[in-house]
C-alpha positions in Angstrom: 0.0 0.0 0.0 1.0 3.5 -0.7 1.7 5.7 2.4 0.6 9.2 2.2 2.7 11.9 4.7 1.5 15.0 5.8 3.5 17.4 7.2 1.7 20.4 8.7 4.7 22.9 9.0 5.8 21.9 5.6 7.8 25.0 4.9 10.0 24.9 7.7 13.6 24.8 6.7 15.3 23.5 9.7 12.5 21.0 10.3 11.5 19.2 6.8 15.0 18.6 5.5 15.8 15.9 7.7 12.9 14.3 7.0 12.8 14.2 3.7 16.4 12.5 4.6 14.5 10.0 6.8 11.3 9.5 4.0 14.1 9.1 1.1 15.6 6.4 3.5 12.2 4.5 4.8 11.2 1.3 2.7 7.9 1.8 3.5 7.5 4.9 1.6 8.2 3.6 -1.5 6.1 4.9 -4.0 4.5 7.0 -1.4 3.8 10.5 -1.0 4.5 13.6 1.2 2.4 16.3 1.1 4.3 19.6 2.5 1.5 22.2 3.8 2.0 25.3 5.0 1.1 29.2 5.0 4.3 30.4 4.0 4.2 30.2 0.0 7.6 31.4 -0.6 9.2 28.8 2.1 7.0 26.3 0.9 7.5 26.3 -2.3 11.7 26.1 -1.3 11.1 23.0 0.6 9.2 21.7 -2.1 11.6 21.8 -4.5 14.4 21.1 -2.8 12.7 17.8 -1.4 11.8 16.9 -5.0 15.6 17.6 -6.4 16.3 15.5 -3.6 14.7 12.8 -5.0 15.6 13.3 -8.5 19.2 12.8 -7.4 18.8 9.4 -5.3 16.4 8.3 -8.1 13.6 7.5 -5.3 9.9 6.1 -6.1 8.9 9.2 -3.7 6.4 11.8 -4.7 6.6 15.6 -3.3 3.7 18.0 -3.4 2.8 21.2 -1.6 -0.2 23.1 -0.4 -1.0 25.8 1.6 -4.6 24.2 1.8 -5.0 22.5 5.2 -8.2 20.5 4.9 -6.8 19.7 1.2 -3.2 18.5 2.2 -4.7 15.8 4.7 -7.4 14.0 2.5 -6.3 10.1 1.9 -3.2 10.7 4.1 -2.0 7.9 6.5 0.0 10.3 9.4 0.3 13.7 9.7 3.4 15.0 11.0 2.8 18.2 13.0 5.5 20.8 13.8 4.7 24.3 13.5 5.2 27.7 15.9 2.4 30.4 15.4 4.2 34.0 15.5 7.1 32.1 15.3 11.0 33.7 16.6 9.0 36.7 17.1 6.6 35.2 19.2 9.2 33.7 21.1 11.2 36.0 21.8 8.2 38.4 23.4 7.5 35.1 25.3 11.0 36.0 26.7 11.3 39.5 27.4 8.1 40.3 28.7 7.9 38.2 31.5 11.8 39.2 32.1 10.5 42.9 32.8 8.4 41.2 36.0 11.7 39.2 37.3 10.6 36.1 35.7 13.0 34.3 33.7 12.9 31.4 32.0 16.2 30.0 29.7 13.5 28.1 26.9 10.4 29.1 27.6 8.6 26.5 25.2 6.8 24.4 27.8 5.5 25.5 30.8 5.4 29.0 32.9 4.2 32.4 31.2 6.1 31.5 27.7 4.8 27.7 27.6 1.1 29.1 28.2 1.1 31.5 25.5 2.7 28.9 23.2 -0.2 26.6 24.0 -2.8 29.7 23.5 -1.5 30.3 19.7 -0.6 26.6 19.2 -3.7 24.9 20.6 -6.4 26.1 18.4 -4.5 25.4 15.1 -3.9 21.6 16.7 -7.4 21.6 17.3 -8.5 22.2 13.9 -6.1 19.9 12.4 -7.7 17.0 14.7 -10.9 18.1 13.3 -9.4 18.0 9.6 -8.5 14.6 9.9 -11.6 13.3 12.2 -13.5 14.0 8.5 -11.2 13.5 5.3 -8.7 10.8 6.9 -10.1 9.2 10.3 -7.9 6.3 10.7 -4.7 8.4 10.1 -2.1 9.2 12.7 -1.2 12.5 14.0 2.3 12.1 14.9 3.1 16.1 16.7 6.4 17.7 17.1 4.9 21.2 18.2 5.5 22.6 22.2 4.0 22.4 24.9 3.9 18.8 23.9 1.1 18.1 27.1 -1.1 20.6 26.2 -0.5 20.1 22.4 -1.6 16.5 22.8 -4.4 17.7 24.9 -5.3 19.9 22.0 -5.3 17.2 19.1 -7.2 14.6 21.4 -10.0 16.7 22.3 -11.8 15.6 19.1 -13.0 12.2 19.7 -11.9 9.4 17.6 -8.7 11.1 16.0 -5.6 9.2 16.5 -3.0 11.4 18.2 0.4 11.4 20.0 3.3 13.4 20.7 7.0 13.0 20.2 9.8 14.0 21.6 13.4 15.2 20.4 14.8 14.4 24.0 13.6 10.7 24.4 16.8 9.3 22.2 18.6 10.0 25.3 17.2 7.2 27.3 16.8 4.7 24.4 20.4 4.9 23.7 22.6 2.6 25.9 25.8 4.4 25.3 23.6 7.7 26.8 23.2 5.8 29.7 26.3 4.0 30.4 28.3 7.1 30.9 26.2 8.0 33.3 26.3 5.0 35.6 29.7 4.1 34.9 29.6 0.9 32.5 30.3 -0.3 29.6 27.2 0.0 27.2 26.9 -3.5 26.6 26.6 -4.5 30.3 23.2 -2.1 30.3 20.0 -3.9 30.3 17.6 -1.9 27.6 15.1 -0.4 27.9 14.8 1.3 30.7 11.3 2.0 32.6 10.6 5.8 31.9 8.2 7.8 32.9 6.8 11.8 33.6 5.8 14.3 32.0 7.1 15.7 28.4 10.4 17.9 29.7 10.2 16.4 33.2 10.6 13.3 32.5 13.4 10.7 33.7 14.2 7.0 34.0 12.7 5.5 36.6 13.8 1.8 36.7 17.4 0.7 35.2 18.9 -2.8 35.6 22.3 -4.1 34.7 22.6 -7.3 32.6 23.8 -8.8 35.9 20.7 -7.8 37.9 22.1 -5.1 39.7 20.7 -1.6 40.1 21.9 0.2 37.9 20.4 3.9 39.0 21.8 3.1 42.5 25.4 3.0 40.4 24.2 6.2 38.5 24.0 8.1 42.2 28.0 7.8 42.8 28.8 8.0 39.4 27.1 11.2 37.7 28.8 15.1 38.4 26.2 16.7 36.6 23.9 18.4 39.4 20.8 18.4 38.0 21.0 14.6 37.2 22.3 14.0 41.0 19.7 16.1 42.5 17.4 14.3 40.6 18.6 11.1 41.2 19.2 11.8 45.0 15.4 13.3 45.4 13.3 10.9 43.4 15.6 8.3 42.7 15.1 9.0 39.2 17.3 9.7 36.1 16.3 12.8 34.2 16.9 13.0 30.3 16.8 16.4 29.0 17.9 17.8 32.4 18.0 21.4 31.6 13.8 21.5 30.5 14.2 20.1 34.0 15.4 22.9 35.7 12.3 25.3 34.2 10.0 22.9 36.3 11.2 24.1 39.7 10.9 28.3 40.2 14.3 27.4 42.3 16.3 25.9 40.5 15.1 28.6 37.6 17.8 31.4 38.8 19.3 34.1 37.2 23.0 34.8 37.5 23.7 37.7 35.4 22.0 41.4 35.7 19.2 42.3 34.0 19.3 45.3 32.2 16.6 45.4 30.3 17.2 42.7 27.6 17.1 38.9 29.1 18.0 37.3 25.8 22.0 35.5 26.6 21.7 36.3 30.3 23.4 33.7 32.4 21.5 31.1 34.6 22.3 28.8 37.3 23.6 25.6 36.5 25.5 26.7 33.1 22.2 27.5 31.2 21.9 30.2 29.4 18.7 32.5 28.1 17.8 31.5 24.5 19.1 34.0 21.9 16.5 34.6 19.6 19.3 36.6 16.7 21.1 32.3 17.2 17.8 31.2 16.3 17.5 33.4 13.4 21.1 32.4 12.5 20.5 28.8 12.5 17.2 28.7 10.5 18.7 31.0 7.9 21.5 28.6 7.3 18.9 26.3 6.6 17.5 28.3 4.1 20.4 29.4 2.7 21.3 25.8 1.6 17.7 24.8 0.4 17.7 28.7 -1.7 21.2 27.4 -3.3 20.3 23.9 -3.9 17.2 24.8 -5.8 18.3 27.5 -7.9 18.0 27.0 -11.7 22.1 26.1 -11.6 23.7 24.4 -8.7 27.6 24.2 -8.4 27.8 21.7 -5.6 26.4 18.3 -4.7 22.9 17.7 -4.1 22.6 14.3 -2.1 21.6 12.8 1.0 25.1 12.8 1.9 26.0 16.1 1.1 22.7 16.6 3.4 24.1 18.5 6.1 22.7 17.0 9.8 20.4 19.8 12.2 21.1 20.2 15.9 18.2 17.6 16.4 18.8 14.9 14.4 19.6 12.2 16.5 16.1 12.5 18.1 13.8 12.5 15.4 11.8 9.0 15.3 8.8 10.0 13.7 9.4 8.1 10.3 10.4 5.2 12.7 7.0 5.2 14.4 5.8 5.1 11.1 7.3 2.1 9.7 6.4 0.4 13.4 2.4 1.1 12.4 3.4 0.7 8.7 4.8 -2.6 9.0 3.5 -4.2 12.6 6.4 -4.0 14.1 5.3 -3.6 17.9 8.1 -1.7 18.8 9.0 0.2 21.8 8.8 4.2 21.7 8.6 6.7 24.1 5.5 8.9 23.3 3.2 11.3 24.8 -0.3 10.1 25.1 -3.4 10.2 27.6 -2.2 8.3 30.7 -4.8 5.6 30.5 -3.8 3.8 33.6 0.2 3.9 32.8 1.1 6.1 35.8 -1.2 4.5 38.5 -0.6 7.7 40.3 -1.5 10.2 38.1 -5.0 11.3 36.7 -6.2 8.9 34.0 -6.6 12.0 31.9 -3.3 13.0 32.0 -0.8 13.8 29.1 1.9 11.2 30.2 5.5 10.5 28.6 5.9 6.3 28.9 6.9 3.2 26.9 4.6 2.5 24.2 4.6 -0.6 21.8 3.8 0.4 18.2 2.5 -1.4 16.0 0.1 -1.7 13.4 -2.9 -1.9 16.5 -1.1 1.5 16.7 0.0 2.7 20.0 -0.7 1.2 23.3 1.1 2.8 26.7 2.5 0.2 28.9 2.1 -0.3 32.6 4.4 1.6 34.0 3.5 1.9 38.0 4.2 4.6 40.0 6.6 7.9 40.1 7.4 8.9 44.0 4.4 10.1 45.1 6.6 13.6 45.6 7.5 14.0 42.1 3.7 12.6 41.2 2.4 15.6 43.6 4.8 18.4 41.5 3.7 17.0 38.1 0.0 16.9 38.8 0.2 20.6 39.4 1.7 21.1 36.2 -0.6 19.0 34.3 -3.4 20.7 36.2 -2.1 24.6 34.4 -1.6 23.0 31.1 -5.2 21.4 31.5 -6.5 25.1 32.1 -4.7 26.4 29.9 -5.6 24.3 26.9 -9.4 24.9 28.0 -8.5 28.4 27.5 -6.9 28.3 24.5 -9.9 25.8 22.9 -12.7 27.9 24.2 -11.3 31.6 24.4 -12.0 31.7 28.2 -10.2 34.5 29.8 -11.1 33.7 33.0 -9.6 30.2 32.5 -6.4 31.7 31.0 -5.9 34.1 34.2 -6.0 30.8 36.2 -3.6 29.2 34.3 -1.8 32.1 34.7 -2.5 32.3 38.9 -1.6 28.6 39.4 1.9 28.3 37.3 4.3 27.6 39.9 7.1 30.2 38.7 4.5 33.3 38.7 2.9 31.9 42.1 6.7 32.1 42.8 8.2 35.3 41.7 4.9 37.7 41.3 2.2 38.8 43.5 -1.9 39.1 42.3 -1.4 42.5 40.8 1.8 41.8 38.9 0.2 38.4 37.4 -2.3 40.1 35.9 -0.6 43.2 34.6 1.8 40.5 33.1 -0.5 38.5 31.6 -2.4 41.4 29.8 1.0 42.5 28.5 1.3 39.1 26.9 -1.8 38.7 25.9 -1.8 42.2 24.3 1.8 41.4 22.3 -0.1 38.5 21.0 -3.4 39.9 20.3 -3.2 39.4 16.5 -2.3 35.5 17.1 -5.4 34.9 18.8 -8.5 35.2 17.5 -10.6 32.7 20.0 -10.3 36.0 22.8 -12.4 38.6 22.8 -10.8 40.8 24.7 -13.1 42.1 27.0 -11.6 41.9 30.3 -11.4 39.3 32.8 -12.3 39.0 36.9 -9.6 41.4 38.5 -6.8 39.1 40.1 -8.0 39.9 43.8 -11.6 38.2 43.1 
């Protein structure tokens, strides 16, 4: 059977070109199709071209095509790949520096706190509508998503009934790969007994059972053996190996601390632990190097080598498993991937509800969470907090609720933190006024004064 691809973000130049490495490379797409969408024209129609030069030069049986039609791009398609960013670097960057003019500083911003919410608020309805897309013109594809917050993201594309829909990760290589782990308890890789048991939440997550091949505890190993003090404070707290430590850190309002002065501009500011505040202009930098090469590759003449090896490799390579999922539903393979998905039961103690990040197998049945027991009830406690905002906050964003938003806004753990009532709400009008033209579910009529 033909597969046909979606990728909703289809213009993105840091995004699609691996990708298309990956879909060139699958078996399973042979003779297939992928579909780019987007509503960029101009980058669309780059990626397009370069995807089908790519092609034309490893002589694949792969078909590229391009629309800035969403409802059009997913008729007859088996998955729909998901990664886009509403406002975009822009966006982002606001997401930054507002919140740094309260005292409230956050390094990513892409998840959770002021920056995360506002994510989710331009994000969420876009998901939404994509989940109803499909529900209608292709309702036993898979939505595979790649977009942040991940949790309320997935929230988002599983509010319509029926749709198939998970979320993947960039981070979770870290814990599949044995060499990954083996540093970090002091082995060699082969003496690691894979997988481990993982569980949390998407950028709070951590391994939470590890055996040798011998039987022996290997996370108990991991707590004399790893310098990094995240990982140790994790490990010596929960017992726990984080993955991705540094989303980690944006979890806790105290181990969120800045270092350097502010002085008005937060963007490179130094913060505890050896992070840094994300540069937006770095951003910009490394997306336009991205478009630099697809702009040169598909000009009318090209002087250099246009290959999947001459395919340069993006900062997030080695984490990209969507086109592996794919072939595991594709082909029944009833493999094991980390995903994010509705909790189900996986996490005993968390809300069945939940957006959880566990073991799934996946396989042609599609994907099906394993049992995965408990987290310590501490860490359980701190993550059903979180889940609880990004609940709100997707209500919010689905609905247009301000009252709703403002609670998400009260009940994030780094404003309850840093701000009092008055400053909350000044802040979040700020942000909701920098974003005003990003979201049309608001009516912006006011909302219950914080103090109510």
């Amino acid at each position: 059977m033909a597969i046909k691809v979606t990728i909703v973000g289809g213009g993105s130049s840091m995004f699609v070109p691996d990708l298309l490495r990956r879909f060139l490379r699958a078996p399973c797409m042979n003779g297939g199709t992928v579909t780019l969408m987007d509503v960029d024209e101009q980058r669309l129609a780059v990626m397009e071209k370069l995807g089908r030069r790519l092609v034309e030069a490893e002589k694949a049986d792969l078909k590229i095509e391009s629309t800035v039609d969403q409802r059009g791009s997913l008729v007859g398609a088996d998955f729909v790949v998901v990664a886009i960013s509403v406002g975009g670097m822009r966006a982002w960057e606001e997401d930054i520096e507002i919140p740094a003019r309260y005292g409230v500083f956050m390094h990513i911003a892409d998840s959770i706190g002021p920056g995360g919410i506002m994510r989710a608020f331009r994000n969420a309805p876009v998901l939404a509508s994509i989940s109803r897309d499909v529900a209608e013109v292709a309702p036993s594809a898979w939505i595979l998503n790649y977009t942040n917050p991940a949790t309320a993201m997935t929230m988002a594309l599983q509010s319509v009934p029926g749709v198939n829909a998970a979320s993947l990760c960039s981070c979770t290589w870290m814990p599949g790969n044995a060499d990954w782990i083996a540093e970090r308890v002091g082995v060699a890789p082969e003496e690691i007994q894979m997988p481990p048991l993982v569980a949390g939440l998407n950028h709070c997550a951590g391994i939470l059972e590890l055996k040798l091949r011998d039987g022996r505890d290997a996370l108990a190993l991991a707590r004399k053996h790893v310098s990094e003090p995240i990982e140790r404070w994790a490990l010596d707290t929960y017992g726990m190996l984080p993955y991705c430590w540094a989303h980690w850190t944006e979890f806790y309002p105290q181990l969120q601390q800045l270092v350097d002065t502010y002085e008005g501009h937060a963007q490179g500011l130094a913060m505890a632990y050896g992070r840094r505040i994300y540069v937006m202009e770095e951003q910009r930098a490394r997306a336009q190097k991205w478009a630099d090469l697809a702009a040169r590759w598909t000009a009318d003449e090209v002087s250099e080598e246009i290959s999947l090896a001459a395919l340069p490799h993006g900062p997030e390579d080695e984490g990209i498993e969507v086109v592996d999922v794919i072939q595991a539903i594709a082909e029944n393979r009833n493999q094991l991937f980390i995903v994010n998905t509705k909790n189900g039961g996986a996490l005993e103690n968390m809300a069945e509800d939940a957006v959880v990040e566990v073991q799934a197998v996946v396989g042609g049945h599609g994907i099906s969470p394993i049992r995965s027991g408990a987290v310590p009830e501490a860490l359980a406690a701190h993550l059903s907090l979180h889940f609880a905002v990004e609940r709100l906050t997707v209500e919010a964003a689905l609905t247009g609720d301000e009252g709703k938003a403002m609670q998400a806004f009260l009940h994030d753990p780094l404003l309850m933190a840093r701000l009092d009532l008055d400053q909350t709400r000044a802040l979040y009008r700020e942000l909701m006024e920098a974003n005003r033209s990003f979201l049309p579910q608001f009516r912006f009529d006011g909302i219950p004064d914080a103090a109510e």
